[in-house]
C-alpha positions in Angstrom: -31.1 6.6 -239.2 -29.8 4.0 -241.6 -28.8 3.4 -244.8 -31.7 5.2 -247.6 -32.2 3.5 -251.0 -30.5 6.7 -252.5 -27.6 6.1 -250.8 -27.7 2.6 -251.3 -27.5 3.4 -255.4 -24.5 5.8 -255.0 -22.1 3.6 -253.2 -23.6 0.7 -255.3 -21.9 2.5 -258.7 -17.8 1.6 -258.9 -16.8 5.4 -260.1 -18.6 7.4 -257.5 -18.1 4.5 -254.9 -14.4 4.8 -255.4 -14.6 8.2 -255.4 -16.4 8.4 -251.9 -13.6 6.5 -250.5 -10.9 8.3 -251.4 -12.7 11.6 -250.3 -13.3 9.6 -246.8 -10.0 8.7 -246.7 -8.8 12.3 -246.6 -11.3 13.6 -244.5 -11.3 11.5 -240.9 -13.4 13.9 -239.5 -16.2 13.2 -241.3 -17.5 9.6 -239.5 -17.7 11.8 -236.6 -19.7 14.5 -237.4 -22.4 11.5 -238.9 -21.8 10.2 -235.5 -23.5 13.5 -234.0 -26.1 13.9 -236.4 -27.3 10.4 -235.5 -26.6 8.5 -238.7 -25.6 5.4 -238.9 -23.7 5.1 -242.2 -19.9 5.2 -242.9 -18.4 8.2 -244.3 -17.5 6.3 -247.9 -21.4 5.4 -248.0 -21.7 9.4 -247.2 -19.6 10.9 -249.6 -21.0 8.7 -252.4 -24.5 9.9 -251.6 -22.8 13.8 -252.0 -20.9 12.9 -255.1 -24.4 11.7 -256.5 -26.4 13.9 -255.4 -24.1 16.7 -257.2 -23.9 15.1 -260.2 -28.2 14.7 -260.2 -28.0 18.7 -259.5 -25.8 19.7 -262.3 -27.8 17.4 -264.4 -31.1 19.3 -263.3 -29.6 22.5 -264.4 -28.5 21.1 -267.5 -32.5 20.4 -268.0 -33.3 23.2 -266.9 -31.1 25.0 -269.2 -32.5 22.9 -272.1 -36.4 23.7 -271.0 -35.8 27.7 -271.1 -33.1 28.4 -273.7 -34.6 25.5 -275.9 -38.1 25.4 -275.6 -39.7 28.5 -273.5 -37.6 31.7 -274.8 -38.3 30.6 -278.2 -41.8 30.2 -277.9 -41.6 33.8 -275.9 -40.0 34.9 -279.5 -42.1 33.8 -281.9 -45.2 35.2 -279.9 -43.9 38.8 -280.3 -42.0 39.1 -276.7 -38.5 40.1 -276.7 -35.6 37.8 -275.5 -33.2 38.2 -273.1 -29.8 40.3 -274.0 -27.2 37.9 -275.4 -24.8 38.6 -272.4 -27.8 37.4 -270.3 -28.2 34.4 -272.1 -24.8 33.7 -272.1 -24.5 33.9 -268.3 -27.7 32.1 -267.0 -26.3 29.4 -269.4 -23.3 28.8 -266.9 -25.4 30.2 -263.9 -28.4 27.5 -263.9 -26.0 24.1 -263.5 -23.6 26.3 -261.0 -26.4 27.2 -258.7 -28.7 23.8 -258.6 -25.3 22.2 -257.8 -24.7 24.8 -255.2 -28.3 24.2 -254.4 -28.1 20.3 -253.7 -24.9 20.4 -251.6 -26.7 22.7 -249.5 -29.8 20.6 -248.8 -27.5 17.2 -248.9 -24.7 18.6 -246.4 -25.3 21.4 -244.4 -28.9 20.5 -244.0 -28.3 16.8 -243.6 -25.3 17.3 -241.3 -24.2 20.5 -240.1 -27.5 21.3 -239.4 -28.5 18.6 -238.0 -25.9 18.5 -235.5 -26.5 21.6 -234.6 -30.4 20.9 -234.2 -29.7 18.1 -232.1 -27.2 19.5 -229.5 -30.0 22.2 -228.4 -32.7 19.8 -228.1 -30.8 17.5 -226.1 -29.8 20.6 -223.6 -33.0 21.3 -223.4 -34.1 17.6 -222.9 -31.1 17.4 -220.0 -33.1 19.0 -216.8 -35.5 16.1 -216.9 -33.0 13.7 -218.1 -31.2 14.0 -215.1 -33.1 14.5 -212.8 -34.7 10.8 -213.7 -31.1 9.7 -213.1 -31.7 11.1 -210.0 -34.3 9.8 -208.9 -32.7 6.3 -210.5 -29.4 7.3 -208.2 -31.4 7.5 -205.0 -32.8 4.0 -205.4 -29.1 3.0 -205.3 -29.7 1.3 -208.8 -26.3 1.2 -210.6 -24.7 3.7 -213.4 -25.4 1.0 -216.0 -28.6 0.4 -215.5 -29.3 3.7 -215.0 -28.2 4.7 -218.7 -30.5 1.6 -219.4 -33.2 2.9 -218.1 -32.8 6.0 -219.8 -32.2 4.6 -222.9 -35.6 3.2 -222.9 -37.5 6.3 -222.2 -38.6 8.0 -225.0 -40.1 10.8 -223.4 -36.2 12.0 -223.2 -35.7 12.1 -227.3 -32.4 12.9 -228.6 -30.9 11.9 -224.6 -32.5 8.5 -225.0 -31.1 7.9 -227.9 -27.6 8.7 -226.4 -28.1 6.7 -224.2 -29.2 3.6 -226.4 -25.6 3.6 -227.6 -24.1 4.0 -224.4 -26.3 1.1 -223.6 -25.2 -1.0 -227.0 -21.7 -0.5 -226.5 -21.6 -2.3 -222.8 -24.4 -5.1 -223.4 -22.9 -5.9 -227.1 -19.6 -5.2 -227.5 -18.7 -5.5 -223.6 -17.1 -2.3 -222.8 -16.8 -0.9 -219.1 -18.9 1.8 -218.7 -15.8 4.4 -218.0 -14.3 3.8 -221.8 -18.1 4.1 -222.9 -19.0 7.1 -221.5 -15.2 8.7 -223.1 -16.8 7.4 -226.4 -20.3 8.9 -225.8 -18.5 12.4 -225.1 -16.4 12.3 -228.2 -19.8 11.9 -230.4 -22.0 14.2 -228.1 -23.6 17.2 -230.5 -24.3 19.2 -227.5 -21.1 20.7 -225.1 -23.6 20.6 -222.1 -24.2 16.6 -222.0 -21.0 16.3 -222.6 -19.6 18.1 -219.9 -22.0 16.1 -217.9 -20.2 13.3 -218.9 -16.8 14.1 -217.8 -18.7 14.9 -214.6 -20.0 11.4 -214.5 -16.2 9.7 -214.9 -14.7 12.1 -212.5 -16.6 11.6 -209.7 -17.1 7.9 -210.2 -13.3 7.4 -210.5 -12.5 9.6 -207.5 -14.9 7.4 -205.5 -17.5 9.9 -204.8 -21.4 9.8 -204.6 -22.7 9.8 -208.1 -26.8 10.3 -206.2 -24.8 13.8 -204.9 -23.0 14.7 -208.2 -27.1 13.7 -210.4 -28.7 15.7 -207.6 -26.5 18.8 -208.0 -26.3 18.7 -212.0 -30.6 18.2 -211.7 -30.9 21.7 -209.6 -28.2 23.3 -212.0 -30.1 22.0 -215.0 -33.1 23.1 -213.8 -32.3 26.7 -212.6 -31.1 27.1 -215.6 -34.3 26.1 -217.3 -36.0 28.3 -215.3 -34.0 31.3 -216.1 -33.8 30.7 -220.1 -37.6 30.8 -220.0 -38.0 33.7 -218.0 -36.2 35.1 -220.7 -38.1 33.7 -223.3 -41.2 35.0 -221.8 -39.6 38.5 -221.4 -39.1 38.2 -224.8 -43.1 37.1 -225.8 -44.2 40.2 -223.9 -41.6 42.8 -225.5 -43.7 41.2 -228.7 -46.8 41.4 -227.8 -46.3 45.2 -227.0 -45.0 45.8 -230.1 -47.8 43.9 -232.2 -50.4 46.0 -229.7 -48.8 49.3 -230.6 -48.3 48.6 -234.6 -52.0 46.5 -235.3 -54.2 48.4 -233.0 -52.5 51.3 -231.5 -51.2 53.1 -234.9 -54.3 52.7 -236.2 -56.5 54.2 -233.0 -53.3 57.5 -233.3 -54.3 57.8 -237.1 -58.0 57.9 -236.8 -57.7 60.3 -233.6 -55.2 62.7 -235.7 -58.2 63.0 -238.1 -60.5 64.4 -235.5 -57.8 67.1 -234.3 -59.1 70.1 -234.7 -56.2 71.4 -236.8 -57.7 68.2 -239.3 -61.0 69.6 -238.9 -59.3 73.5 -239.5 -58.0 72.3 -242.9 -61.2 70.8 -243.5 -63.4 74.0 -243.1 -60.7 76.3 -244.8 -60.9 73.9 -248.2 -64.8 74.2 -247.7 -65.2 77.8 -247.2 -62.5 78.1 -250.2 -65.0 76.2 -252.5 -68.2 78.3 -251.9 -68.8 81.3 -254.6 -68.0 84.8 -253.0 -71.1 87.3 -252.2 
């Protein structure tokens, strides 16, 4: 994902743009978590963006502010409705601008990174049984590891794995790198534990001289048992769901209408009928 026009205008303007440095300089961390939510963009171009996008929210509260203390409770007033207590007033005054600015750091930076990151790491492990096993399969064919990650890197059926591999792939063709120093950079900006254990696994067993068609084959099987297992699970878990919506929509329902027929119902029912005819 590159660089968006919005971002483009933040870092463009000298106060926030100075600002988004400085706040990059202080937080390293940061280029690295855009790493693993797939964005291509520095941190100073990041934090800009943020700084903006704050400032827009607090601005939208303002407005809002303006629309319902201005404009709307006013016109509520002169149309006979009562306003709002004056401590009430008072506090959605200071609330509104507090809580769109809460609001757009939200959607800006736990949505656009934290969550992402997050988002991507499971669909990649879910991705990896059939990512590997095409290593595999590449493995047996005695093709080598880098073309292997070059092959996957132009499969798109593999998603979030091919596009792992498209750096992994970048960094040897462009900048020249042996694959062992590119693979330690691929694990440091993996979102998901799982590939990059699978990784490690890779440089091990290349550097100790084993068979990397073995090590594939095994990590394939694992993969896929493990697949197998989570939806077992997951299907355990439709059924315990489907029970439950056949017992509340149509079982409760049969229970009521069956209690009705009971003939304690139909006792009550004849006692408040003989109770309503005149006595003899």
């Amino acid at each position: 994902m590159g660089v968006t026009g919005f971002q483009k205008l933040a870092y463009n303007l000298p106060g926030i743009s100075n600002l988004g440095k400085a706040f990059a300089g202080r937080n390293k961390k940061m280029q690295l978590k855009l790493q693993k939510a797939g964005k291509d963009i520095t941190a100073e171009i990041y934090y800009s963006a943020l700084i903006l996008a704050l400032i827009v929210s607090f601005m939208a509260g303002l407005i809002a502010d303006l629309i319902i203390f201005g404009f709307f409770l006013p016109f509520l007033e002169s149309q006979g409705v009562g306003g709002l207590p004056a401590f009430l007033e008072e506090l959605l005054t200071y609330a509104i601008p507090i809580v769109t600015t809460a609001l757009g750091f939200f959607i800006y930076h736990y949505l656009g990174v934290t969550s992402t990151i997050k988002e991507r790491g499971k669909k990649i492990d879910r991705t990896m049984p059939y990512a590997v096993n095409y290593m595999a399969a590449m493995a047996s064919a005695d093709v080598s590891p880098a073309e292997i990650f070059r092959g996957l890197a132009t499969q798109d059926i593999y998603g979030e794995i091919q596009k792992e591999a498209e750096k992994i792939a970048r960094d040897i063709d462009l900048l020249g790198m042996d694959l062992m120093s590119v693979l330690k950079r691929a694990i440091v900006r993996s979102p998901s534990d799982k590939w990059a254990e699978f990784l490690q696994g890779t440089i091990t067993t290349s550097s100790s001289g084993g068979s990397l068609k073995k090590y594939f084959d095994v990590k394939a099987e694992e993969y896929m048992r493990d697949a197998r297992l989570l939806l077992q699970q997951d299907l355990q878990s439709l059924g315990v769901m489907a029970e439950s919506f056949v017992t509340v929509v149509v079982a409760a329902p049969l229970f009521l209408i069956e209690g009705d027929n009971t003939p304690r119902g139909r006792g009550g029912l004849q006692k408040t009928t003989w109770s309503a005819l005149p006595e003899r």
